[in-house]
N, C-alpha and C positions, 0 to 999 in steps of 0.2 A: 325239620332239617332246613338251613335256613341257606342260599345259594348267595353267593357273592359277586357282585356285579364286574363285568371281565372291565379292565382301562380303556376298550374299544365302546363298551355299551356307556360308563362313565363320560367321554368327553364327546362322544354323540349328544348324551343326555343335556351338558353344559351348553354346547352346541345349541339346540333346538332352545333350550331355557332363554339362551342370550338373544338369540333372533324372533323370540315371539315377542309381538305387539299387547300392549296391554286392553283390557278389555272395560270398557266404560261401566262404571260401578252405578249402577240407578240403587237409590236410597228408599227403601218401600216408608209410604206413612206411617207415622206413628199414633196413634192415639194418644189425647193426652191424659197425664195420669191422673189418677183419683185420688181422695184424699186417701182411703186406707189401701194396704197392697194385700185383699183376703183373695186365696183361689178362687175360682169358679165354682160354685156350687153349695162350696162351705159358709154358715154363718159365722158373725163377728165370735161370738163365744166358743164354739169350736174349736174356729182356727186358733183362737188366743191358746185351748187346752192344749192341744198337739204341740204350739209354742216352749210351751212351758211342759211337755213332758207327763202333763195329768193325767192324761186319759191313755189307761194301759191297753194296747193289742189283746183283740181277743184270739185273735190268727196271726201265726207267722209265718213266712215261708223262708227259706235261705237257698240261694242259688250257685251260693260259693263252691266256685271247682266246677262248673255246668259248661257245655257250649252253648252257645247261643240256640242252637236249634232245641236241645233236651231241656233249655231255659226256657222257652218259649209254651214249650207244651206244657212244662210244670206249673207257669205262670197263669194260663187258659186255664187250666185244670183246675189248678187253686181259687183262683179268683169265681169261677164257676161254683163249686162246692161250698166256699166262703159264703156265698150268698145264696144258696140252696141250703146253709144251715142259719141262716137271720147273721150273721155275722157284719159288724157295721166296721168296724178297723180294725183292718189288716196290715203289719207287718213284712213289707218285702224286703231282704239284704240282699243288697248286690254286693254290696264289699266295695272299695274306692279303686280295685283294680291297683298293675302294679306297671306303669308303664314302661315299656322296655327303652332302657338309656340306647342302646346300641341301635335302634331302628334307625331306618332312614326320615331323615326332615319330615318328608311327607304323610311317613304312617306314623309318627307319632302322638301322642294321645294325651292330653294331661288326666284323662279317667280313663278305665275301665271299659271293655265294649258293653258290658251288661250294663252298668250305670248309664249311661249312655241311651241300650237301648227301650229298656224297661219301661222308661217314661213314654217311649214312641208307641210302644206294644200295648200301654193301656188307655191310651186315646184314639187305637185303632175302631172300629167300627165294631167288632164282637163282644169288645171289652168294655168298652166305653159305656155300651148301655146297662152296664152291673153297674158304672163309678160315678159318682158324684164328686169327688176330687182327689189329687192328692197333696203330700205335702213332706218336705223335708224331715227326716224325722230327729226327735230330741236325741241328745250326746247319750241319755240313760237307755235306750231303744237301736242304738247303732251307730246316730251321729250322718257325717256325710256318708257313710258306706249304708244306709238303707231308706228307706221313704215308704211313709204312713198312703196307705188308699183306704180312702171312704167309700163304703158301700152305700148304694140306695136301699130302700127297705123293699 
């Protein structure tokens, strides 16, 4: 159910937007870049396969229609099990998400929260020590709606 803002809360809101000060942007270093752009972890011929689609999942998991919390555990769970059966690449779909036109400015999204979060969930500190990387996955495997992870052995 979604509550719509009274014209008192709207030109408060304008209000406050027009009178803050803006905030000094600091620029973090960049490193500079390498000649190839391969993830962390994956070697050159790997990542080439996953490029191109080669190397088929041996796991998949699909998260389509989850909240983020029932994502999260599925996610754990899987990637756990994935790698307590030698499994090296897995298959996660998050789906691209459908971003709602009607939100406001501020919650709007051009992905998905699960695309979004997914990638954060598996470079957390539980997950991480199962993954060696991941990577976009090919248009034949999902396309932008899913992403390959590499297990360690």
């Amino acid at each position: 159910m979604t509550r719509r803002a009274s014209e008192e809360e709207k030109i408060l809101f304008r209000k406050t937007v027009a009178e803050a000060s803006p905030q000094a942007v600091i620029k973090p270093r960049t490193k500079k870049a390498t000649a190839k752009a391969v993830p962390p972890g994956l070697d050159g011929a790997t990542s080439a396969k996953l490029k191109r689609g080669a190397k088929a999942p041996d796991a998949k998991l699909d998260l389509h229609g989850m909240t983020q919390a029932a994502a999260h555990r599925a996610l754990t769970s899987f990637i756990r099990q994935a790698h307590k059966n030698g499994v090296r690449l897995a298959l996660v779909v998050t789906g691209q998400g459908n971003p709602d036109k009607e939100a406001a400015g501020w919650a709007k999204s051009p992905h998905g929260a699960l695309k979004q979060m997914v990638p954060r969930w598996l470079n957390e500190g539980d997950l991480a020590a199962f993954i060696t990387g991941t990577a976009p996955a090919h248009i034949r495997h999902g396309g932008n709606g899913a992403l390959y992870v590499y297990l360690r052995k």
